[in-house]
C-alpha positions in Angstrom: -48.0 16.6 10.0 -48.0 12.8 10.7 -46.0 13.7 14.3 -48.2 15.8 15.1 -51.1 12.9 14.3 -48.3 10.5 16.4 -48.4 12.5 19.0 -52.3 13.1 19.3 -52.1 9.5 19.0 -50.2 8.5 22.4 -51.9 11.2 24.2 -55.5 10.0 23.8 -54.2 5.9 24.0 -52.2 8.0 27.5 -55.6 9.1 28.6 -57.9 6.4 28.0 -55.6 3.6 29.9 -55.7 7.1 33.1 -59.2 6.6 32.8 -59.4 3.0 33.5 -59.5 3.7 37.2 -61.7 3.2 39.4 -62.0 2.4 43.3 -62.0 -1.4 42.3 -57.8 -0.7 42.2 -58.1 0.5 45.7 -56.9 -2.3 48.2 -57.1 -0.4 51.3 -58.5 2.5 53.1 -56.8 4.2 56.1 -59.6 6.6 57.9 -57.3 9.3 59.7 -57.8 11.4 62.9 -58.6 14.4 60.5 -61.7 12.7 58.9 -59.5 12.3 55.7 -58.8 8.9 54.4 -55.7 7.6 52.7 -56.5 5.5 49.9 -54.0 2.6 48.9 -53.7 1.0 45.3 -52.7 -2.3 43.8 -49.8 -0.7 43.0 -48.7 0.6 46.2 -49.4 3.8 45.6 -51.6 6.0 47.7 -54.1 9.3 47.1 -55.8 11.5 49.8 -59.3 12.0 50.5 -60.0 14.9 52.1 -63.3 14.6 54.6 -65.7 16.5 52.1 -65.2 13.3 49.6 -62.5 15.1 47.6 -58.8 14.4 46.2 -56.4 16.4 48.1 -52.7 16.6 47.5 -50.4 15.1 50.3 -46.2 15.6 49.9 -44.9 11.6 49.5 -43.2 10.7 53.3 -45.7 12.6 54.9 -46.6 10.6 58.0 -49.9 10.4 59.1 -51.8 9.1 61.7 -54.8 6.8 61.5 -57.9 6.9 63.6 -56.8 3.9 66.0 -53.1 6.0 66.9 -51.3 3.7 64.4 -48.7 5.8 61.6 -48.8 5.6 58.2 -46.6 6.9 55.5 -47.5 8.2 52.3 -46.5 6.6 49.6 -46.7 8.5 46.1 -49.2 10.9 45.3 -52.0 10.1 43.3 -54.3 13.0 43.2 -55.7 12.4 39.6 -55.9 9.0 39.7 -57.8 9.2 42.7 -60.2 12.3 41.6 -60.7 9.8 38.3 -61.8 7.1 41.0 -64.3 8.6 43.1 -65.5 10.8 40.2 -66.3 7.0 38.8 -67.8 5.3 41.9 -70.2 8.5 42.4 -71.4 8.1 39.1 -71.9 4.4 39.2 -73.6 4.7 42.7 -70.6 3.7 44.9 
């Protein structure tokens, strides 16, 4: 029983450090040819935006090209970090 509570335990300390992110981690935006953008975190890390304002899934080392012709490469995959951002910045108005 008191794994099981362990385990509950890390999960919801797990979540609750996920859902301390917002777009204020975001360093830089990429706006592509698509309409998508390419949003890149403090970490490095980047997550997709899809032109309708959602998180989309894009395989890491996908290239990509920008609006101004330039290439880009994606760098991790951060779908749900992302989705937990602009979830955040829609309800705070951003």
């Amino acid at each position: 029983m008191k794994s099981k509570l362990v385990v509950a335990s890390l999960i919801a300390a797990v979540s609750l450090t996920a859902a301390a992110t917002d777009l204020s981690t975001v360093v830089k935006t990429y706006e592509l040819k698509d309409g998508s953008k390419v949003h890149v975190f403090k970490d490095g890390k980047m997550g997709m935006e899809n032109k309708y304002g959602k998180s989309v899934s894009m395989p890491e080392g996908k290239v990509m090209e920008t609006k101004d012709g330039s290439k880009i490469l994606m760098k991790g995959n951060e779908v749900f970090r992302l989705d937990d951002a602009l979830i955040k910045g829609h309800r705070e108005g951003g």
